[in-house]
C-alpha positions as CSV (number, residue, x, y, z in Angstrom):
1,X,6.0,11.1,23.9
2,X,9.5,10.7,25.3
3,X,11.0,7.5,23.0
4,X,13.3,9.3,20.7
5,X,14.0,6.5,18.8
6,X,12.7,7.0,15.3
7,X,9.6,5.3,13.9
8,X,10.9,3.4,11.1
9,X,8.1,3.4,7.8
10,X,9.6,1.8,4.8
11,X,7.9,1.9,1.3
12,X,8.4,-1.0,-0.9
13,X,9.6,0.0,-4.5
14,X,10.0,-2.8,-7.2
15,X,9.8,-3.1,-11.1
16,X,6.4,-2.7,-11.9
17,X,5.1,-0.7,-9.4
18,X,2.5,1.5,-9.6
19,X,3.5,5.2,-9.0
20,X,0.6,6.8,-7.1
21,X,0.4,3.7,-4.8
22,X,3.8,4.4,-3.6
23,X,4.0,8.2,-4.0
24,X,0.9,8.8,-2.7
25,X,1.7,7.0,1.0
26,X,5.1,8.1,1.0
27,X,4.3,11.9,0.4
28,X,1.7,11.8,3.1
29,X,3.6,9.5,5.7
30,X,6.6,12.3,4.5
31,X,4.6,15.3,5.3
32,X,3.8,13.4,8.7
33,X,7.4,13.4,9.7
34,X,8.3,16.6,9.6
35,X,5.6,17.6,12.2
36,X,4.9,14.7,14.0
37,X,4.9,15.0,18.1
38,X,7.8,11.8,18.0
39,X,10.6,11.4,14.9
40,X,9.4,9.5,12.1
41,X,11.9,8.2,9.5
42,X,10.1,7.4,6.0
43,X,12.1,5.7,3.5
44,X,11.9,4.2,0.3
45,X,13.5,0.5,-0.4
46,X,13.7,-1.8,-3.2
47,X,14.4,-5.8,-3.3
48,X,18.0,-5.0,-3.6
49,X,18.8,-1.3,-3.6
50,X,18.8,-0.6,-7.3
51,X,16.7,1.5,-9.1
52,X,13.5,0.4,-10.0
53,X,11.1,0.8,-13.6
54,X,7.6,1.8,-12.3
55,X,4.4,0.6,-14.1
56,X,3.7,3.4,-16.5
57,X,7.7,4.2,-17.1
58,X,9.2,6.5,-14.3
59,X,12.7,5.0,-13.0
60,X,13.5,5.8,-9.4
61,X,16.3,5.2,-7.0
62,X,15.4,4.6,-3.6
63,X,16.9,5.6,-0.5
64,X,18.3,1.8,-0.4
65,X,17.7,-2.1,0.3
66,X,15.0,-3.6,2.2
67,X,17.7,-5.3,4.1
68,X,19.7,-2.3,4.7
69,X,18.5,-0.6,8.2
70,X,16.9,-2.5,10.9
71,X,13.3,-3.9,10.7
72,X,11.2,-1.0,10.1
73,X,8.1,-0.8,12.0
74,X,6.0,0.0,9.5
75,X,5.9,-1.2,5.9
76,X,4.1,0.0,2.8
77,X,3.9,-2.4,0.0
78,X,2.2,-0.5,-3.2
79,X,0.8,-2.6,-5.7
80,X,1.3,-2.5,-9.8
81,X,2.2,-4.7,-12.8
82,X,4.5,-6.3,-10.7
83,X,2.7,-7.7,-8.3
84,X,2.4,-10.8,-10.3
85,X,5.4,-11.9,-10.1
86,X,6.1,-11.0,-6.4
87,X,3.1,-13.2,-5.6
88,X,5.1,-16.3,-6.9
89,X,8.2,-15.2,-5.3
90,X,8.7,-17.8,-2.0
91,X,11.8,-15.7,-1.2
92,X,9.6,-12.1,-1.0
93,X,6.9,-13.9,0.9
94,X,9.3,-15.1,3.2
95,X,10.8,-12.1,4.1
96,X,6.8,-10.1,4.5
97,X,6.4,-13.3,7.1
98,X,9.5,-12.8,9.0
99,X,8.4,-8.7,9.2
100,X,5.2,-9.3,10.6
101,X,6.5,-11.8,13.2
102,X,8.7,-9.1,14.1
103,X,5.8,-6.8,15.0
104,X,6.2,-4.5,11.7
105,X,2.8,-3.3,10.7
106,X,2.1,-4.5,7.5
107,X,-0.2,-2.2,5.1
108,X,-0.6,-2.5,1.5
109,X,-1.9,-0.1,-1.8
110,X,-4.3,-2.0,-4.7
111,X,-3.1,-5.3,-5.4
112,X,-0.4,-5.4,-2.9
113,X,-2.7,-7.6,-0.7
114,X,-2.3,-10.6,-3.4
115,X,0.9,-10.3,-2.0
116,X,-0.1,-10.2,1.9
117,X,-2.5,-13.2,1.3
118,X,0.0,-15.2,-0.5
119,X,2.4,-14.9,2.6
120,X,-0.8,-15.9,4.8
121,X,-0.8,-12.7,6.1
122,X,-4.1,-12.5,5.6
123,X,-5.5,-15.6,6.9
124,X,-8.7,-14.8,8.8
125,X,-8.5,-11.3,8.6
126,X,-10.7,-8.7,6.7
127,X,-8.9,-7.1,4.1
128,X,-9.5,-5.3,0.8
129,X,-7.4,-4.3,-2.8
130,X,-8.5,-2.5,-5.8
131,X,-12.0,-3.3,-7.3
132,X,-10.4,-4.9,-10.3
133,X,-8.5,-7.8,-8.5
134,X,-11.7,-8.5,-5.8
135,X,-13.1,-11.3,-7.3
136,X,-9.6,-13.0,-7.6
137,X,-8.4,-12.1,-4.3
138,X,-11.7,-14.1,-3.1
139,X,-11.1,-16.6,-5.4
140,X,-7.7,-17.0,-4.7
141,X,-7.4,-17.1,-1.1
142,X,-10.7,-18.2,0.3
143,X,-9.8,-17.7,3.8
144,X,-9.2,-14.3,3.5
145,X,-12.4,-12.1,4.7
146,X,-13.1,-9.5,1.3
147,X,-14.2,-6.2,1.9
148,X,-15.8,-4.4,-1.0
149,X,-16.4,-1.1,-1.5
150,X,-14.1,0.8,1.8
151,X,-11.2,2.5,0.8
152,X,-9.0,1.0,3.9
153,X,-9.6,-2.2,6.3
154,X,-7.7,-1.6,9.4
155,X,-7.3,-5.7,11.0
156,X,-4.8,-3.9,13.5
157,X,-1.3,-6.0,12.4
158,X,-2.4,-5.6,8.7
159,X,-4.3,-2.4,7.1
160,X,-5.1,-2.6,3.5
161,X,-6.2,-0.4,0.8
162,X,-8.5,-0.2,-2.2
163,X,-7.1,1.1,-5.1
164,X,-4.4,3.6,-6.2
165,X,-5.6,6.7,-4.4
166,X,-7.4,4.9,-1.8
167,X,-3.7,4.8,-0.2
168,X,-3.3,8.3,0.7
169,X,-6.6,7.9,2.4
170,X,-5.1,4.9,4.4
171,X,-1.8,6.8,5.1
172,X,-4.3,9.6,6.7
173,X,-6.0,6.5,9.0
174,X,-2.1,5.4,9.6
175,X,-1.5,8.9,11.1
176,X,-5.1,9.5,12.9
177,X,-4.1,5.9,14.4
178,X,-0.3,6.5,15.5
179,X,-1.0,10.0,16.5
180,X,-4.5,11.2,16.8
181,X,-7.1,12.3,14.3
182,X,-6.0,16.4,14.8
183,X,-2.7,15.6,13.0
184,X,-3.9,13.8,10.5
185,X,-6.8,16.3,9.6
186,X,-3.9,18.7,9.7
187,X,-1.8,16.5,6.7
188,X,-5.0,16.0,4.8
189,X,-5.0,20.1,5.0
190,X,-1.6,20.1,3.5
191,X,-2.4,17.7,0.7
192,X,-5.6,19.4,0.1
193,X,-7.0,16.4,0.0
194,X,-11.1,15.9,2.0
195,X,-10.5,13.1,4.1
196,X,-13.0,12.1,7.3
197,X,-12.5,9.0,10.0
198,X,-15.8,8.4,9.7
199,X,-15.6,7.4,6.2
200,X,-14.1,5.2,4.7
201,X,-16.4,4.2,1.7
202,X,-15.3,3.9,-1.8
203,X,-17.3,6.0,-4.1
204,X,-19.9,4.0,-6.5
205,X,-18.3,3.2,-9.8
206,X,-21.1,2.8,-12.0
207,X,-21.9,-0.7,-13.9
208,X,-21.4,0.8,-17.0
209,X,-18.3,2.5,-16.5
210,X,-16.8,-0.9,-14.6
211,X,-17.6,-2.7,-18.1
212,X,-16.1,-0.1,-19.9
213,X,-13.1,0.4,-17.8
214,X,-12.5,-4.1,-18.0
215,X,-13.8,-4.4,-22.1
216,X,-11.7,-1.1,-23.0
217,X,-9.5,0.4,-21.0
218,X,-7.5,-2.2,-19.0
219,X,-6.6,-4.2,-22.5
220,X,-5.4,-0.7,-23.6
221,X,-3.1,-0.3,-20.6
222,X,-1.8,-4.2,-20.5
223,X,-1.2,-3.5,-24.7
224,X,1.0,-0.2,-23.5
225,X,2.8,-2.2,-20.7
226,X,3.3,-5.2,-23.1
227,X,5.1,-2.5,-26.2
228,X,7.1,-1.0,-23.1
């Protein structure tokens, strides 16, 4: 490659969000730039620059605004506790619309596609988010095409990923797909981390452990959140 301008990757930090949907991407996508065959700039943004309170309590302080640097060409939004709110906001929608008319790639972690479909960014397209938030995603946004159990859908201007860890796996795709398949073999290596193109299924969660993860756990974790 001979275009020396950087590829511009921005991952999205707000209150609420998850960690491991954002640190997971941005480590890989990380690792990526500092041995990929064309510069790669990855950099974390919040809404407005500040430091943000993640779902289970870490603070962090990104590298800046969302509005900072120039449009980036590729965006990560992570999902979380948060999402909730940012699927409301007109203004955040807004601004995911006004990136993907520019061309920016839009991929999301978990429950970051409630976001994506709220913009209409996922009108007509295949796309998938954590187990959990399947049924509501579907019942939610109707025109949106919901794939179950494949830890990425790749619909070429928007990639989505299942849940939480799922998003490494979609960064590795991200890198086989901007680079080739050798590189991103070669991060997977790095991260220690099994990863094929071939595969992209989710691994079977059993019936019994979904019930016991919705009946038991979840309220546990939405208690937690709730206490602070």
């Amino acid at each position: 490659m001979t275009d020396t301008r950087p590829y511009r990757i921005t991952v999205l930090l707000f209150d609420g969000v998850e960690e491991l949907d954002f640190t997971g991407p941005w480590e890989t996508l990380r690792i990526w730039q500092t041995v990929a065959s064309r510069p790669v700039s990855v950099r974390t943004a919040s809404l407005d620059g500040a430091p943000v309170r993640c779902a289970l309590g870490l603070t962090v302080t990104p590298d800046g605004g969302i509005d900072d640097e120039p449009l980036p060409d590729l965006v990560v939004h992570p999902g979380g506790a948060g999402i909730e709110a940012l699927h409301a906001d007109q203004a955040h929608l807004a601004r995911m619309r006004t990136l993907a008319e520019h061309g920016t790639i839009m991929t999301s972690v978990c429950n970051g596609a409630m976001v994506y479909a709220a913009a209409g960014l996922l009108d007509g397209r295949a796309a998938t988010s954590h187990w959990l938030v399947l049924d509501e995603l579907a019942e939610k946004h109707p025109e949106v095409e919901v794939v179950r159990d494949r830890r990425w859908v790749d619909s070429g201007p928007v990639v989505t990923s299942a849940g939480i860890t799922a998003g490494i796996d979609m960064a590795l795709h991200l890198i086989d797909r901007l680079e080739n398949t050798d590189m991103a073999q070669a991060v997977a290596g790095v991260l220690e981390h099994p990863w094929d193109p071939r595969v992209d299924l989710v691994a079977a969660t059993s019936p019994e452990t979904r019930r016991h993860t919705l009946t038991t756990i979840v309220p546990r974790m939405q208690a937690a959140r709730r206490d602070g």
